[in-house]
C-alpha positions in Angstrom: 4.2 21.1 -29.4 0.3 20.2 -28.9 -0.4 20.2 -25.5 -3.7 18.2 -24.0 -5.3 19.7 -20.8 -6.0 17.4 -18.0 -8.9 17.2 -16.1 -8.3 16.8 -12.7 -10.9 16.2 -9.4 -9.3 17.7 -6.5 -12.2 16.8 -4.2 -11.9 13.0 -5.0 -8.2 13.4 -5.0 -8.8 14.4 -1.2 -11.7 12.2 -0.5 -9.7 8.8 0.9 -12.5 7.9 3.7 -14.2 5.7 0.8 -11.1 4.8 -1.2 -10.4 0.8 -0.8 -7.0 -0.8 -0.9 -5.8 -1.9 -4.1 -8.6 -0.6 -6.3 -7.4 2.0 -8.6 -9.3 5.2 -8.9 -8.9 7.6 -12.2 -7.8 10.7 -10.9 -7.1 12.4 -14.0 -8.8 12.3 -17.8 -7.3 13.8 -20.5 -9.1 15.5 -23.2 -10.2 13.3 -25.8 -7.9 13.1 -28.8 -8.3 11.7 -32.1 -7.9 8.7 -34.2 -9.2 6.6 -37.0 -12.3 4.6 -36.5 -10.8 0.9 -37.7 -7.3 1.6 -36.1 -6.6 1.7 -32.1 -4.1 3.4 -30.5 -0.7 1.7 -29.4 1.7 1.7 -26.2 5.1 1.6 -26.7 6.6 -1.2 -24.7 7.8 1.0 -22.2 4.5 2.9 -21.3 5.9 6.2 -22.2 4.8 6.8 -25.7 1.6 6.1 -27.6 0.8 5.8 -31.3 -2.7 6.2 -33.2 -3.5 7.2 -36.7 -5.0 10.5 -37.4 -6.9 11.8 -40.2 -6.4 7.9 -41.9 -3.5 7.9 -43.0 -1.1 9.9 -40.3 0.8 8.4 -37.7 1.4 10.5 -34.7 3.2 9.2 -31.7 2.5 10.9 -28.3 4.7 11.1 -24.6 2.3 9.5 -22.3 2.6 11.9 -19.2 2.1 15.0 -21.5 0.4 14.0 -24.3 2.5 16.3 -26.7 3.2 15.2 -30.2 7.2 14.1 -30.3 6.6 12.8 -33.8 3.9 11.6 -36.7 4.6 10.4 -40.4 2.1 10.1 -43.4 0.7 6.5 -44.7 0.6 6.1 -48.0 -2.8 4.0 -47.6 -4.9 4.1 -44.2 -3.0 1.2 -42.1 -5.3 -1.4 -40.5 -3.9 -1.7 -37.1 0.1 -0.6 -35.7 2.0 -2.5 -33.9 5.2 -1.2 -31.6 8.8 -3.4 -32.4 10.2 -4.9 -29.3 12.5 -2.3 -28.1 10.2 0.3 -28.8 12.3 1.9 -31.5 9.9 1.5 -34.8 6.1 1.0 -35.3 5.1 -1.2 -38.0 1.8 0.0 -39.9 -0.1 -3.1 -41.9 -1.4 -2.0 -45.2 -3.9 -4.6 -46.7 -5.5 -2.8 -49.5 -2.0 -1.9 -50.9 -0.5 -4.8 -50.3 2.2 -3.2 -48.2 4.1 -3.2 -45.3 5.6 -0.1 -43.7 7.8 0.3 -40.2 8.9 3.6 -39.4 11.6 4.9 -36.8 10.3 6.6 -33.9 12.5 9.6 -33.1 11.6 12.6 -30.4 11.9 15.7 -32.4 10.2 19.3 -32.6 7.6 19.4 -35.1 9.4 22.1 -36.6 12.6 19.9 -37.3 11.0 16.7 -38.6 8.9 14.0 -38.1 9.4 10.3 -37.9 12.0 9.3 -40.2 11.2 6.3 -42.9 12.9 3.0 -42.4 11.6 0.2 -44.9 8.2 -0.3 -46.6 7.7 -3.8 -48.2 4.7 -4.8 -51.1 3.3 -7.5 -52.3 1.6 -6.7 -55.8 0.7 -10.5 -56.3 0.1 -12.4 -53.2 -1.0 -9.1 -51.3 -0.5 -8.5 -47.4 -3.3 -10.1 -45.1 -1.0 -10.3 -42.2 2.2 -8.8 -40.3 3.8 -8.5 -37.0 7.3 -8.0 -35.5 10.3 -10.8 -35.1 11.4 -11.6 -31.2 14.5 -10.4 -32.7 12.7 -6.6 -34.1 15.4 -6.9 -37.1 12.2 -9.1 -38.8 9.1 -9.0 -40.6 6.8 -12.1 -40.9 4.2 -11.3 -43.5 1.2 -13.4 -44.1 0.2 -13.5 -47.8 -3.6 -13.1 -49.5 -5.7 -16.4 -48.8 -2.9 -17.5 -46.6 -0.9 -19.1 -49.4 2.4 -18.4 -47.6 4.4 -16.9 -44.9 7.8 -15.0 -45.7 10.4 -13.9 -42.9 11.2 -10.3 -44.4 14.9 -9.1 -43.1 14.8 -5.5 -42.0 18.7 -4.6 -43.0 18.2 -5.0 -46.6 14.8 -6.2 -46.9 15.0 -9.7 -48.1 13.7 -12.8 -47.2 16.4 -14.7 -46.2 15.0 -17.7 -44.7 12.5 -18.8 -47.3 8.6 -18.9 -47.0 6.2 -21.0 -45.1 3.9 -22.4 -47.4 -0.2 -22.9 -46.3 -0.3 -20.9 -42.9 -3.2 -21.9 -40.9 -4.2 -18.2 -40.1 -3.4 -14.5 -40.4 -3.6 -13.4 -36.8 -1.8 -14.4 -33.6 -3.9 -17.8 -33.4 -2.1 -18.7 -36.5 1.6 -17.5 -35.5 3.0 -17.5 -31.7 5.7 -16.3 -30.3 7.0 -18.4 -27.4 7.1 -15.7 -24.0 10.8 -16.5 -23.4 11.2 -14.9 -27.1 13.8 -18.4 -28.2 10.6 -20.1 -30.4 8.1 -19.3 -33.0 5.1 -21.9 -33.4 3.4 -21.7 -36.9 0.4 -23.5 -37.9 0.0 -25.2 -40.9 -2.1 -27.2 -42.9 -0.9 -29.8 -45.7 -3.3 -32.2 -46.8 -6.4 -31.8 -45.1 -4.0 -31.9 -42.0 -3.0 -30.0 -39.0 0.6 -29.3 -37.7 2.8 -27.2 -35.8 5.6 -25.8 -36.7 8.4 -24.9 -34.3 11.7 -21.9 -35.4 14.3 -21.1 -33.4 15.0 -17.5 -33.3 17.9 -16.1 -34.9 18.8 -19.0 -37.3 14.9 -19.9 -38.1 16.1 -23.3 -38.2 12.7 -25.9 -38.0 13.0 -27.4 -34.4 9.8 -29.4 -35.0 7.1 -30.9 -36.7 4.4 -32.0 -34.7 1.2 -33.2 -36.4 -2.1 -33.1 -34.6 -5.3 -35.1 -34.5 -7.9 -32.1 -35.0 -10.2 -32.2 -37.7 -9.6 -28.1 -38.0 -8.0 -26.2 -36.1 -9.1 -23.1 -34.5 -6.6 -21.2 -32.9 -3.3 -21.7 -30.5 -2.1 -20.2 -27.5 1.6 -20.4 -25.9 1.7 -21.5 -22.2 3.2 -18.5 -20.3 6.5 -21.0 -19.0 6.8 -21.7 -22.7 6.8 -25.6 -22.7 3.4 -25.8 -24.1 0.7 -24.7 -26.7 -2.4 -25.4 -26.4 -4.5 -25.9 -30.0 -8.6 -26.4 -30.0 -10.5 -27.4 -32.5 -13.1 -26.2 -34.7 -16.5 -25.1 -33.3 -18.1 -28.4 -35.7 -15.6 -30.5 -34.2 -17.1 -30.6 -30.6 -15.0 -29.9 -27.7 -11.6 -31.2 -28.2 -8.3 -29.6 -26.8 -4.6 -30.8 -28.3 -1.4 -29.9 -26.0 1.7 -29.6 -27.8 5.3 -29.9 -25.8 8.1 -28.9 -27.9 8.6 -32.1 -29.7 5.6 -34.2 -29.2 1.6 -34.1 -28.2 1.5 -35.0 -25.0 -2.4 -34.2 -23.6 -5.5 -34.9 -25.8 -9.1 -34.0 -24.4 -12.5 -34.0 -25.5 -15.7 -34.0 -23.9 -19.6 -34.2 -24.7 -21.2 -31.0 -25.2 -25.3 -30.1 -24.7 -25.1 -28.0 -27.8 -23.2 -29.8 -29.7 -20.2 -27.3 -30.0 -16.5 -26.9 -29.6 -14.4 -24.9 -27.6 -14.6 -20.6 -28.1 -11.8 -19.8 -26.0 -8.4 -20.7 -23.9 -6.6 -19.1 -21.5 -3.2 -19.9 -19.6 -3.1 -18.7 -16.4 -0.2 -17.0 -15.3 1.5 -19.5 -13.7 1.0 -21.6 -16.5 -0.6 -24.6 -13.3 -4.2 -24.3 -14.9 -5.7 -23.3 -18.0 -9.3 -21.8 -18.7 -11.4 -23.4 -21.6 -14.3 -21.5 -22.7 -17.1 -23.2 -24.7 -20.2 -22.9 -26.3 -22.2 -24.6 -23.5 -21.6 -21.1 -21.4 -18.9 -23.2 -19.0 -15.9 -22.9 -17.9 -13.5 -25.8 -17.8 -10.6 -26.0 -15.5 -8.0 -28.1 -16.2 -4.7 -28.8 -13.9 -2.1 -28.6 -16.5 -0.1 -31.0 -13.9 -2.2 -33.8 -14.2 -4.3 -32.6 -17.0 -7.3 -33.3 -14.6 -10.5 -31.5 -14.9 -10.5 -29.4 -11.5 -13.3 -27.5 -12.2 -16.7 -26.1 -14.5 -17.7 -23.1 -13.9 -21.4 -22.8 -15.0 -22.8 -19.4 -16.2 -26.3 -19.6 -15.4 -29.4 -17.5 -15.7 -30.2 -17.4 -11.4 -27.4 -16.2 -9.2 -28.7 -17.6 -5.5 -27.1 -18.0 -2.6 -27.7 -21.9 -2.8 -25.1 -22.0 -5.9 -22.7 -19.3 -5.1 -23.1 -18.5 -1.3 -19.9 -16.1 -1.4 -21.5 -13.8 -4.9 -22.2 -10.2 -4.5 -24.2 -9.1 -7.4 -24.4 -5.3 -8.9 -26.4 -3.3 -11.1 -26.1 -0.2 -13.0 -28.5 2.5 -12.6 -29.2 5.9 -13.3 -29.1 8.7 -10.5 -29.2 12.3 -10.4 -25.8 13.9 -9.4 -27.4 14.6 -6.0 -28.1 11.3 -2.8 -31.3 10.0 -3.5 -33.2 8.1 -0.8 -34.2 4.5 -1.0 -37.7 4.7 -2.5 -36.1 6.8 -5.5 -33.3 3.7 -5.9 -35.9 1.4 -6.4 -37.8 3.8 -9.3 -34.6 4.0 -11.1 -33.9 0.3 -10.7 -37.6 0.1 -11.8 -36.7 2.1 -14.8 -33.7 -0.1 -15.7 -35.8 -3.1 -15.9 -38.0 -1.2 -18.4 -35.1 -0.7 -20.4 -33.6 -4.3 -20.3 -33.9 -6.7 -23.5 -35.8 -9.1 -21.3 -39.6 -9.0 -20.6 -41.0 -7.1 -18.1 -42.6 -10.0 -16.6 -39.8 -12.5 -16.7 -37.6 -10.1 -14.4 -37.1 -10.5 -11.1 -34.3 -8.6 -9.9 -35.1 -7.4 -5.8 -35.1 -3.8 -4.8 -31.4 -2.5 -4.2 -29.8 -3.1 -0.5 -30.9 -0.3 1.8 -28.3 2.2 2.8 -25.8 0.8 5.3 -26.9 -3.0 5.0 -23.1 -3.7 4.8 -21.4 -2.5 8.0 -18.0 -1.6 6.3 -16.5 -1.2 3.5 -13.1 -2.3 5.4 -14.8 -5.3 5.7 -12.4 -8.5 4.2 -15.3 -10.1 3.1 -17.6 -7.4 1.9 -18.1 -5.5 -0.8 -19.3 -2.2 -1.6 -20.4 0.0 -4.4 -18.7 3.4 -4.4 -20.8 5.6 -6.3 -18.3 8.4 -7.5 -18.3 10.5 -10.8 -15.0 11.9 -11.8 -16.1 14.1 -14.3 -13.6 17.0 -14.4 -15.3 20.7 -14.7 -18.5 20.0 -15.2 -20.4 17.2 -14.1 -23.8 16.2 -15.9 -27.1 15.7 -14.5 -27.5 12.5 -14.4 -24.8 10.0 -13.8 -24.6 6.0 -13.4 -23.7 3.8 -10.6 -23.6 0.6 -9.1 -26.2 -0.7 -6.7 -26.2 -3.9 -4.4 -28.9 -6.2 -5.5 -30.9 -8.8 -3.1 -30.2 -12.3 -4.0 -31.7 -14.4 -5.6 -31.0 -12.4 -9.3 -32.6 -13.2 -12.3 -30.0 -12.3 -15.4 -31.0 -10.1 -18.5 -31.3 -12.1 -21.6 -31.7 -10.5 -25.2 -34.6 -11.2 -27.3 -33.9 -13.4 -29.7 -36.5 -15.2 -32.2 -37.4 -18.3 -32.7 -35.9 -17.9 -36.6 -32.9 -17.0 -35.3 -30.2 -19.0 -37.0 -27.0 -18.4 -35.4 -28.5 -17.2 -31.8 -25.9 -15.4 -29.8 -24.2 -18.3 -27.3 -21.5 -19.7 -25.5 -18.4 -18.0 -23.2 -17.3 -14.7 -25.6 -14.6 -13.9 -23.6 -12.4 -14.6 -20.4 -9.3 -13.1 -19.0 -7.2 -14.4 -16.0 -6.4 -11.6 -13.3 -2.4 -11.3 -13.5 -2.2 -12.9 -10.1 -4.3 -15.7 -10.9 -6.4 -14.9 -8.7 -9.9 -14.2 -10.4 -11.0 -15.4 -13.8 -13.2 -12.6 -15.5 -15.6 -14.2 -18.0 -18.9 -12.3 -20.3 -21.0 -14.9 -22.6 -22.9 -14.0 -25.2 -26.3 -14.6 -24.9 -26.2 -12.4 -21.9 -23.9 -9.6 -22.9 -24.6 -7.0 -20.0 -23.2 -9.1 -17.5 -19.9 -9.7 -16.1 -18.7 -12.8 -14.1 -16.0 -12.4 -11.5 -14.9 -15.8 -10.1 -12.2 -16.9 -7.6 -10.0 -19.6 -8.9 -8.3 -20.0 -5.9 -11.8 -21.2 -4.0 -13.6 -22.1 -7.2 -16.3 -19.8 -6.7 -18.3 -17.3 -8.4 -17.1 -14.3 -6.2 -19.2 -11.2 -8.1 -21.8 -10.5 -11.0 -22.1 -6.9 -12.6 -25.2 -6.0 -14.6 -24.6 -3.0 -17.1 -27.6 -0.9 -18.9 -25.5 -1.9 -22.5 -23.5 -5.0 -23.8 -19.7 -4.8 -22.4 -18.1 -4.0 -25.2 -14.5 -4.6 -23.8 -12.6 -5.1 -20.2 -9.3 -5.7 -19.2 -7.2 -6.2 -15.5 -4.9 -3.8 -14.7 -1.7 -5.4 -15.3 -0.2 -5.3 -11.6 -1.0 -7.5 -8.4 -4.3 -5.3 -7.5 -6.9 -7.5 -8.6 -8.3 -4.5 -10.7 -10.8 -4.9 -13.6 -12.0 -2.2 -15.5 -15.1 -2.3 -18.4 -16.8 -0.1 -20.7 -20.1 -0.5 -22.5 -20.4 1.7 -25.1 -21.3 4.8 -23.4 -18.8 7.6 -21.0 -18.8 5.5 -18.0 -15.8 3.2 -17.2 -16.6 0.7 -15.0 -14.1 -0.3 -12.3 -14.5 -3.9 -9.6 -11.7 -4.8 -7.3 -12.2 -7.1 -4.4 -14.1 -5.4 -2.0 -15.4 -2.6 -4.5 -16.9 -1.2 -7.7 -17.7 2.0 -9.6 -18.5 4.0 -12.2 -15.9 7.3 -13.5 -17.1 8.8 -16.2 -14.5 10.4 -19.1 -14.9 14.1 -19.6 -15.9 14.8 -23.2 -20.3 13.4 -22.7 -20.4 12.9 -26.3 -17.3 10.2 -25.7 -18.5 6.3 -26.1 -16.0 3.9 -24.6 -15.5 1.1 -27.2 -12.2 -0.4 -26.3 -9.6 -0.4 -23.2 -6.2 -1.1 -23.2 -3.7 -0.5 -20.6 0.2 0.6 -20.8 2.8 -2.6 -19.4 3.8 0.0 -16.8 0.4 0.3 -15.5 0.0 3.7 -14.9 -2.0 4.8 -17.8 -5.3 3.0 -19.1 -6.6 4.4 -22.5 -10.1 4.4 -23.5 -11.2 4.2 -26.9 -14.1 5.7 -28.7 -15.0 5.4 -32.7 -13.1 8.1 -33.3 -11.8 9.6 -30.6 -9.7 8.2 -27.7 -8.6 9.7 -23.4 -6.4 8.6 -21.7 -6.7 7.7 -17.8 -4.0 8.6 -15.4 -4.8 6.3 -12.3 -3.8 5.6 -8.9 -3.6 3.3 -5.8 -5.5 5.2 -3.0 -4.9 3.4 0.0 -6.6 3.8 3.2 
């Protein structure tokens, strides 16, 4: 068995007089392990295992809590991405370039027994393999063909397509094919005829439910509420903002709306009640809409000056480098000084404040305060310099890129936005300002908290519980964490490691962060006051 040492921090382990409810602290790295540059690693459904591809083309499947190797298989071509089967059982590697698909049974042996055992490998020497994922069921296959000329539902028993092939699939990625979260429907879009249309299957007999045409000019993408009575389809970025709801059997919300840029929609998001769902455009808004009454209840606006005036509630942070040891105030402000050096944006056209003095917040108890905790978690040895979060002054200027004037596509509108499993906070990063995060509370429609980073987010992700936790990386060691009365920076052990990529286990207890080639994995906890 290969065993992975774990870093662990004692002192932080005992240090609770700064810990705040609810936020979850990384107690534990792991050493960094590797895996293939274009393919992340995977979590089983149940938390306790996790796939990546080594060395291209090899498979190996790890226990979460000990990171030994209970299995691996060889690729016969480098898989693009893996994907887990329902129950956990098989892990489905998608082979483009050789037009093949392979799933393989995961089974718990000693490397000197065996390794994962072959199940079923499918090509396609003619229409090649752009697409696959799993069934509901796990006993299926769909396969999305070369140029999206068709969909076939491969069987797994005897591999065969049983049920026939979808001709003209809209896309080959999950905006193209949904599964419904109850796991009883499968929406497919199509388009015939210079026209778009869902499709609905029932799971089991893939009988066609539905045929529900819609009045897009071409659509972008699709997402399934989480209650699983509607899907939500937007249109094309030329079409202008325009948003199509689809019940099971009809259309029954259109909207559309003028836009200052003259853009569509970028992104939706259910939230998880399924009562409201998030529309992020090209304008850099936000667009609320009671799914109820399908009633605009509110825009958030992403704007370049966070003041009290706008958001009276917003706490704003920046990153900043400090030496390992306290600094006093006057070197906070050099190091903030040397931040704004660094930024994309002119010197001149900055006007971020000097960092809070020490103890301008009475306590970090405080229901409505926050607080930066400025702790490295760096297992044995712990570098020189480190990064932290400071309070900024209000009013805050926001970092911009330099873009110029010949720019043709200029970076722009709302990249991406994620609900907080509660449904509490909406966390939201645009483009044309890609160091900053946006924390807002869509229970009081307000912008709650900004975070300023020295590098572009590059990912960020909530931890999948009720704690309100969101956690960020930017391309360097640091992983940034913000709950609702705090935020840090922990830093992974390996300094050459560049955090790329997050994604956390359904159990969440493990968070795994993901480098080009390389990837640790987090063992957190709740430390509670």
């Amino acid at each position: 068995m290969t065993e992975i040492r774990i870093y662990q921090d004692e002192a932080l382990r005992d240090d609770t007089d700064d810990a705040v409810e609810g936020v979850g602290i990384p107690l534990e790295w792991s050493e960094t392990m590797s895996c293939s540059t274009s393919t992340l690693p995977v979590f089983s459904p149940s938390g306790d295992l996790v796939a990546s591809v080594v060395d291209k083309t090899n498979i190996v499947v790890r226990n979460v809590d000990t990171l030994s190797v209970v299995s691996y298989v060889t690729c016969l071509s480098p898989p693009s991405y893996l994907e887990w089967s329902p129950n956990g059982a098989y892990i489905l590697a998608c082979m483009p370039k050789r037009a093949a698909v392979s799933v393989f049974c995961v089974v718990s042996m000693s490397e000197e027994e065996s390794s994962s055992s072959w199940m079923c490998s499918r090509t396609e020497p003619l229409a090649g393999v752009a697409y696959a994922t799993w069934s509901p069921t796990g006993d299926h296959v769909f396969v999305v063909s070369e140029f999206q000329a068709k969909l076939a539902l491969w069987s797994l028993k005897d591999s065969s397509c049983d049920y026939g092939v979808i001709r003209c699939p809209k896309f080959a990625n999950s905006y193209g094919i949904g599964i419904s979260p109850d796991g009883r429907m499968v929406a497919v879009l199509v388009r015939k005829d210079c026209k778009d249309s869902v499709l609905l299957y029932g799971v089991g007999e893939w009988s066609l439910l539905a045929d529900v045409s819609i009045d897009t000019m071409n659509a972008a993408g699709m997402v399934w509420s989480p209650d699983s009575r509607y899907i939500a389809v937007w249109d094309a970025v030329y079409a202008g903002p325009r948003l199509v709801v689809v019940s099971q059997h009809e259309v029954v919300h259109t909207a559309s709306w003028a836009s200052q840029s003259g853009l569509g929609i970028r992104t939706v998001q259910w939230s998880p009640s399924g009562h409201a769902l998030a529309i992020g455009t090209y304008d850099t808004d936000v667009k609320l809409l009671n799914t109820v009454t399908w009633r605009e209840m509110h825009v958030m606006k992403h704007g370049v000056v966070v003041d009290e005036t706008s958001h009276p509630m917003v706490a704003a942070f920046v990153e900043v480098e400090q030496e390992a040891e306290a600094t006093d105030s006057a070197e906070e402000e050099d190091v903030l000084d040397a931040y704004l050096r660094k930024s994309s944006a002119p010197k001149e056209e900055s006007c971020y404040p000097s960092p809070k003095k020490s103890g301008a917040r009475s306590s970090l108890r405080s229901s409505n305060q926050r607080h930066p905790l400025n702790m490295s978690v760096d297992g044995a040895i712990a570098p020189t310099i480190t990064t932290q979060y400071t309070e900024l002054s209000l009013p805050v200027k926001l970092p911009a890129p330099r873009v110029g004037s010949d720019e043709v596509n200029p970076p722009m509108g709302v990249q991406k936005l994620f609900w907080s499993p509660t449904g509490r906070f909406i966390a939201s990063t645009c483009e044309d300002r890609p160091h900053v995060a946006w924390v807002w509370d869509a229970c009081e429609l307000v912008l709650d908290t900004v975070l300023i980073h020295m590098a572009p987010i590059r990912d960020f992700r909530w931890r999948p519980d009720e704690s309100d936790t969101l956690y960020l990386v930017c391309g360097s060691r640091s992983v940034y964490i913000w709950g609702p009365q705090a935020a840090t920076c922990v830093h992974v052990a390996d300094e050459k490691f560049r955090g790329l990529n997050l994604q956390w286990s359904n159990n969440a207890k493990v968070l795994h962060a993901c480098s080009k080639e390389s990837f640790s994995c987090g063992f957190l906890e709740s430390l509670a006051p």
